[in-house]
C-alpha positions as CSV (number, residue, x, y, z in Angstrom):
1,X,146.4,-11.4,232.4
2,X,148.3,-8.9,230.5
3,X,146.7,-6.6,228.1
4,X,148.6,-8.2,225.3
5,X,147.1,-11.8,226.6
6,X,143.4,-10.1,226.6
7,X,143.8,-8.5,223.6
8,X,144.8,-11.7,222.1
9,X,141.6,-13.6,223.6
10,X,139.6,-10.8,222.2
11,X,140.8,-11.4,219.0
12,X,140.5,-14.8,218.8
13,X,136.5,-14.7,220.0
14,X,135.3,-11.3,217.7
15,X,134.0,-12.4,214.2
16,X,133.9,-9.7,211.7
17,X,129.8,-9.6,211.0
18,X,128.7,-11.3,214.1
19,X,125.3,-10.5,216.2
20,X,127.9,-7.3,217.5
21,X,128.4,-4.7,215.3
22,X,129.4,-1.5,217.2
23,X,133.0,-0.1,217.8
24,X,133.7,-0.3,221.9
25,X,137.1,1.0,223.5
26,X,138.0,0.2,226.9
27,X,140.2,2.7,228.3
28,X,142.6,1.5,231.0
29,X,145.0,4.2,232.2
30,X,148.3,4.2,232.0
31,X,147.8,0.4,231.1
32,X,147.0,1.2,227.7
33,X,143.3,0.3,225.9
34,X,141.5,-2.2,224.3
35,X,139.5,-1.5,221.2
36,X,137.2,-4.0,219.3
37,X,135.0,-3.2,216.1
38,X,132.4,-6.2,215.9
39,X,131.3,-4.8,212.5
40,X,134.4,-5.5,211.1
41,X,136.2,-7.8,213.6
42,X,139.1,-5.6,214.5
43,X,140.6,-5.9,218.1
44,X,143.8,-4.3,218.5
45,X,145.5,-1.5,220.9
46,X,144.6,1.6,218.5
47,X,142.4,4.7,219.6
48,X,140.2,4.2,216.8
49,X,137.0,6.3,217.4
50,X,134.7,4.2,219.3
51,X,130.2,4.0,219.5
52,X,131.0,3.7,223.5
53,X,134.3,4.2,225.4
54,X,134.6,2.4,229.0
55,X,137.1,3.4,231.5
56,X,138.3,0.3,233.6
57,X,141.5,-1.0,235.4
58,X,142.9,-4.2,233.5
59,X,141.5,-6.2,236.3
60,X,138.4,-5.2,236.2
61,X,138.1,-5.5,233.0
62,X,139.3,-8.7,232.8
63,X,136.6,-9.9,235.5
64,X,134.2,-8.2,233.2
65,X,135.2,-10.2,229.9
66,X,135.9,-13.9,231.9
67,X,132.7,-13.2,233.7
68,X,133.8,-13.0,237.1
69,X,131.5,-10.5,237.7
70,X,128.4,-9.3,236.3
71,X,128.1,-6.1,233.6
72,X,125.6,-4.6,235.4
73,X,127.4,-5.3,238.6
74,X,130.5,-3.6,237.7
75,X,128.7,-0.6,236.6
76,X,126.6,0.1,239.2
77,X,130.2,-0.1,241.4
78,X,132.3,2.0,239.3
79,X,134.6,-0.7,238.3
80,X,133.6,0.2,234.8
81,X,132.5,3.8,233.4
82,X,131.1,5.6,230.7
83,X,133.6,7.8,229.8
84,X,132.5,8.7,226.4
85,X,129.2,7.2,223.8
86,X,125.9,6.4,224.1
87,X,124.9,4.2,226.6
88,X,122.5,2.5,224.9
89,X,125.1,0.4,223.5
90,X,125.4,-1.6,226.5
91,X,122.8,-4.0,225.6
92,X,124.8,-5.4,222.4
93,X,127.8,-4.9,224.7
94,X,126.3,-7.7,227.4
95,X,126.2,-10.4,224.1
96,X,129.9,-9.5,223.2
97,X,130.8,-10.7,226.6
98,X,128.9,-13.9,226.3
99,X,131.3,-14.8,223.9
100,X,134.4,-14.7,226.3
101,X,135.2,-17.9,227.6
102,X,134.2,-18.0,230.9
């Protein structure tokens, strides 16, 4: 999946006002990043300050977001970092996933 294609999927799943309400980036390298604001239900390709930024490889990310593999699993692997945020936002961040399509 391109970053275009996931961006678009992202898009198409965030409601502006839904049960997620924080601003989350994913930074992917040189393969650009994905930013989502639940509060307001803006998913684009901006760098918009974020509540939590996560570094990632598209890939992983996408495994993430599809639910290939677990949050917590890809955390405690590295395949997604903190890079910059609090933390504690990974909670709200777990329910934002649960509305991928799997």
């Amino acid at each position: 999946m391109t970053l275009d294609e996931l961006t678009k999927l992202a898009y198409e799943v965030v409601e502006p006002g839904g049960e997620f309400t924080k601003r989350v980036a994913f930074d992917l390298g040189d393969e650009g990043r994905l930013f989502i604001d639940g509060g307001s239900g803006q998913v684009d390709n901006s760098h918009y300050y974020a509540d939590i930024t996560l570094g990632a490889t598209l890939a992983d990310l996408e495994d993430v977001l599809l639910r290939r593999v677990e949050l917590q699993s890809a955390l405690s692997r590295e395949a997604l970092v903190v890079t910059d945020g609090d933390p504690a936002i990974l909670e709200p961040l777990a329910w934002l996933i649960e509305i991928f399509p799997g």
